[in-house]
N, C-alpha and C positions, 0 to 999 in steps of 0.2 A: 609071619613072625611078628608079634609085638610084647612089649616090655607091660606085665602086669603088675608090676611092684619094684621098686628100691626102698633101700635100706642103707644109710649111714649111720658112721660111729667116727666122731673124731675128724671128719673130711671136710678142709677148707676153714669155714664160719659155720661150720655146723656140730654141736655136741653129737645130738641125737636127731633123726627124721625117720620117719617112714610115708612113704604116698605112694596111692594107690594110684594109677592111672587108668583114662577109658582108654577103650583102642580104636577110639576117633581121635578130634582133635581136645589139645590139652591146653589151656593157656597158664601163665606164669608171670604173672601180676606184680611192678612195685617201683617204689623208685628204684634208682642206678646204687650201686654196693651195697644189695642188702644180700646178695646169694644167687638169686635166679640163675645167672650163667652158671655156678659150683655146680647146681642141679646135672644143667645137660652133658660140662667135662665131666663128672661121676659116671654118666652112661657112654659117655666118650671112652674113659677109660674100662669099663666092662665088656666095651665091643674089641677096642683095640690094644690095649693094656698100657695103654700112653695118652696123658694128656693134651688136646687137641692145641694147646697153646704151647706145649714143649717144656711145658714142665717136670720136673725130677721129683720124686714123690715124697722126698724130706719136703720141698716146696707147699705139698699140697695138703701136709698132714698138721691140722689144725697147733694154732701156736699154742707152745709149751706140753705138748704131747710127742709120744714117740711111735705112737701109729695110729692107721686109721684102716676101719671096714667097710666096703662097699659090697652091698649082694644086692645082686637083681633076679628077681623071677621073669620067665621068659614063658612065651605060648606058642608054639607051632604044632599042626594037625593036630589040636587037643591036650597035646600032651606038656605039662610043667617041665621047666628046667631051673636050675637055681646055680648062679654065679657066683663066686664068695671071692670078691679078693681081699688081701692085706698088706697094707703098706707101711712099710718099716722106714727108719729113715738110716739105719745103716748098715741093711742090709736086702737083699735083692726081696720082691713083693712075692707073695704065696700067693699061687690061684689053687682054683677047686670047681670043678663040673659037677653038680650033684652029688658034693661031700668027696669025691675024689680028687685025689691031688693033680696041679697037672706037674708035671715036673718041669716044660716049655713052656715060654708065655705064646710062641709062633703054635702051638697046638688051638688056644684059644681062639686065635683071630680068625674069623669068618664064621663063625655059629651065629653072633647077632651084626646084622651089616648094618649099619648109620651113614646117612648122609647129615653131614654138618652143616650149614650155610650162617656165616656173619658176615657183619662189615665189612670185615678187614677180608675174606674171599674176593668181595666188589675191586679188590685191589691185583687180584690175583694175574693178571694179563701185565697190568704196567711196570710190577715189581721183577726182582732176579729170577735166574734161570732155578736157584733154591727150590724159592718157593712151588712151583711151577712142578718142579720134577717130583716136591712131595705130595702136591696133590694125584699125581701121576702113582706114585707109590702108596699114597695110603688108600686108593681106589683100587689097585691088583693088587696087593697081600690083603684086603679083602675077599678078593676074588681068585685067587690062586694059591695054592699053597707051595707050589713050584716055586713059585717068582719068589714068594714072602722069603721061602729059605736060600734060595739063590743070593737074594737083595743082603739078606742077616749076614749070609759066609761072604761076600762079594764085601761090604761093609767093613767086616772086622780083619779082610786080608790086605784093604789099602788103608787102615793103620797100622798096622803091621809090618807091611812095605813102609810107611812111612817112616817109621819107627828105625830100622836098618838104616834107611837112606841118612839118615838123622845122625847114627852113631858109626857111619863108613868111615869116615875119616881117622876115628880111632880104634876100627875093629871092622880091617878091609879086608879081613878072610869070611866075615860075612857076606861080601858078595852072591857069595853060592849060592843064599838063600835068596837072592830076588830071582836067579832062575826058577827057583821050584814053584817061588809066590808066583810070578806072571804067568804057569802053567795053570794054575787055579785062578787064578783074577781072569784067563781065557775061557776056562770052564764055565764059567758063575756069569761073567760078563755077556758070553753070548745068551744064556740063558736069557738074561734081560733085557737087550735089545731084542731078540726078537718079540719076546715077548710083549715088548712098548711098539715095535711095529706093528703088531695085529692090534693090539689098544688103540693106537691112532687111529688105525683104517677103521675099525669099528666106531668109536669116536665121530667120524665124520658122516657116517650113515645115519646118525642119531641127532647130532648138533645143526645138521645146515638144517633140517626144516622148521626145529626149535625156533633157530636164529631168525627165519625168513617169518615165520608169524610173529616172534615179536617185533622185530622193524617193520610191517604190514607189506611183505614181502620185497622191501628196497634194496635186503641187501644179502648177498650170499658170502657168507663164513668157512674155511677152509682150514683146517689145523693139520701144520705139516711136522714130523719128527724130525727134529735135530740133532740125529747123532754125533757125539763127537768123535767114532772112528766106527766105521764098516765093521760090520761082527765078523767078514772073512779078513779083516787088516789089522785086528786086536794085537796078536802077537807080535806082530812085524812092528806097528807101531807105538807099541814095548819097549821092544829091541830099540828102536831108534832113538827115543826120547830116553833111555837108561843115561847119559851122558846129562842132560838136562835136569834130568829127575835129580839126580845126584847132585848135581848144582845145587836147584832151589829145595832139595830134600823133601820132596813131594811127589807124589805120584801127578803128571798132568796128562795120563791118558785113559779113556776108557769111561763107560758111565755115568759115571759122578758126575760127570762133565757136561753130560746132554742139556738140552733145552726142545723146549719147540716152539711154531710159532704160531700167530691167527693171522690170517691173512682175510681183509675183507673188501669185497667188489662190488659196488655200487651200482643198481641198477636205473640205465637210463630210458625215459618214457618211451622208445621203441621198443624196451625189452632189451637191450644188447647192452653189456658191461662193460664199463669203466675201468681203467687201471687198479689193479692188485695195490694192495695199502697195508704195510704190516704193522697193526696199529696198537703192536709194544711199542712201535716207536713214533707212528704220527698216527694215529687214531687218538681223536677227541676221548676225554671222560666218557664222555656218554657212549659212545661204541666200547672203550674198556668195559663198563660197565654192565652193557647189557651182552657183549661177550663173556662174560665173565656169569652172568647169571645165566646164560643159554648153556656154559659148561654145567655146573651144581644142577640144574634141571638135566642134562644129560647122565649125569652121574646117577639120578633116580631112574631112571631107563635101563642104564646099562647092568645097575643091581637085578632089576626086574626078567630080564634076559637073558642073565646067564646064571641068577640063584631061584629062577623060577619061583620067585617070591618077591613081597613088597620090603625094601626096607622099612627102617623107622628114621622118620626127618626131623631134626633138632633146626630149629629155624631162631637164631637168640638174637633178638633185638634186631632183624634187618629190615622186618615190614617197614620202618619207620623213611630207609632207605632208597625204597622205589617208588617213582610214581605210580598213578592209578593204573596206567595201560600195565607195568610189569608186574604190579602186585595183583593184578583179575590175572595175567597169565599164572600166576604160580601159584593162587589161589586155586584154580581151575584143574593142575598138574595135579593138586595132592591126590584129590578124588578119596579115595577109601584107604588111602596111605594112615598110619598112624604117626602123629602129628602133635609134638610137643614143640612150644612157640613161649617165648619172652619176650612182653613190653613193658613200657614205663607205667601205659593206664590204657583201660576201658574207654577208647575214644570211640567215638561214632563211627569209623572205619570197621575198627573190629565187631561191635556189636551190631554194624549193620551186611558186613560181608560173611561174617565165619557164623558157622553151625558150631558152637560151642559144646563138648557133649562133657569138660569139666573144667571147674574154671577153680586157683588155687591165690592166693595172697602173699605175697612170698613178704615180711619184715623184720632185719635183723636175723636171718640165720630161722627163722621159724616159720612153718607154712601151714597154712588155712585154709581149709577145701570153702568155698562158697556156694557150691552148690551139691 
């Protein structure tokens, strides 16, 4: 799969664009606030129909407009696809697959899979359990379409629950309904735990040898699930927390709630390891960090393995980020990946490591192919 064209109208700082892309690597050229990043959320949002930064799509629609179009052409085995979305600012966005409506935006997700890597990913081990669980989620409703709908109904039933729990005090003949809700928050909830257990497990068949060549084999990385209730104790501990819940008028059980953790074990020069280190909480920067890049390099594996296809890798402004040793690893990773990439400038790095097959000018909302 790679992306042969976008098209905006109205998106971001952009009136008008169109760029053709190669289906090597892309560079995207310029100082800081002229657009570059709008480029890659635009295809952020065509892959997943949501802004990678969590933005709301009034947000995203260029000021003093009331909508904006994003369509991408796509290429797998030969054959074109063309994406149309439209985003309204107050009212829900229109998609369309080849002129056809979709009526779901969850229909969309997984026809084109993106791996995204920024800065702010580099942060992804030391920050909350949040972030962590969306990285966890925006990598299976890529790949599932179970999970994606489970994760959608699971979502909208604990505000819903929250919602009762909220107005019990003055309308306690609703109780009834958090039985019915916690039958379905069981339903949807197992669904997702297990399905985050077989992510883990697969996860760590993929991350430790990442890990162990980029530390030059010093250190083995272990990513364990943290559920916050057993998929066979959901119900029950439902039931229990319903008195608490009612308190703090929040749902405090079940998914939402997960986390997991990196655990890393230091090798010592006989070969035999050092104490377990869980280094959300005492690993140095630098193991957050290259943890942190051994996950997003795991995430292109894991696309590879189970959509039996390459994604396309949006890489915006982190080369700048890594030393030499992690930037040759992930240089190395992409291989025949298609590869669209944002920096500030043309430094000797880039013109001396990357096989450039199109390089673009990005200033003020307008873009320059240069070659």
């Amino acid at each position: 799969m790679i992306i042969k064209s976008l098209e905006l109208a109205d998106f971001r700082n952009y009136e008008q664009l169109k760029i053709d892309f190669s289906s090597g690597t892309n560079i995207l050229y310029g100082d800081n606030a002229q657009g570059k990043t709008n480029i890659l959320e635009a295809i952020f949002v065509s892959a997943t129909t949501k802004s990678h930064k969590g933005s709301k799509d009034k947000e995203i629609i260029r000021f003093g407009k009331d909508e904006a179009h994003v369509r991408t052409i796509l290429e797998k085995d030969n054959a074109e696809y063309r994406v149309d979305m439209h985003l309204r600012k107050n009212k829900s966005k229109g998609i369309a697959l080849d002129g056809q409506k979709i009526k779901r935006a969850s229909d969309l997700i997984g026809r084109l899979n993106v791996v995204f890597f920024s800065p702010e990913d580099l942060s992804i081990i030391k920050n909350g359990p949040s972030e962590r669980r969306r990285f966890m989620d925006m990598e299976l409703c890529q790949l599932d379409q179970i999970y994606l709908n489970s994760l959608s109904k699971y979502n909208k039933l604990v505000v819903e629950r929250n919602k009762v729990l909220k107005d019990l005090f003055e309308h306690p003949e609703n109780s009834v309904l958090l039985d019915v809700q916690d039958k379905q928050l069981c339903e949807y909830g197992s669904i997702i735990i297990k399905t985050r257990e077989k992510f883990i497990k697969d996860l760590n068949e993929i991350i430790r040898p990442i890990h162990e060549k980029l530390t030059g084999g010093k250190e083995i990385l272990s990513v364990y699930y943290e559920p916050n209730v057993a998929v066979g104790e959901l119900e029950s501990k439902l039931r229990e927390a319903r008195r608490k819940d009612t308190y703090l008028k929040q749902t405090t059980v079940g998914p939402h709630k997960d986390d997991f953790s990196f655990i890393i074990q230091k090798k010592n020069d006989d070969g035999t390891l050092k104490e377990e280190i869980d280094i959300r909480k005492f690993g140095s920067q630098g193991q957050q960090r290259t943890a942190s890049l051994s996950l997003k390099l795991s995430e292109i594996e894991i696309v590879k393995r189970e959509k039996k296809e390459n994604p396309v890798l949006l890489l915006d402004d982190v080369l700048s980020e890594l030393d030499s040793n992690r930037q040759n690893y992930l240089l190395n990773t992409i291989g025949d990946i298609q590869t669209i990439i944002t920096c500030t400038g043309l430094d000797e790095f880039v013109n001396n490591r990357f096989e450039i097959d199109k390089l673009f000018r990005v200033t003020e909302g307008t873009v320059v192919s240069d070659n």
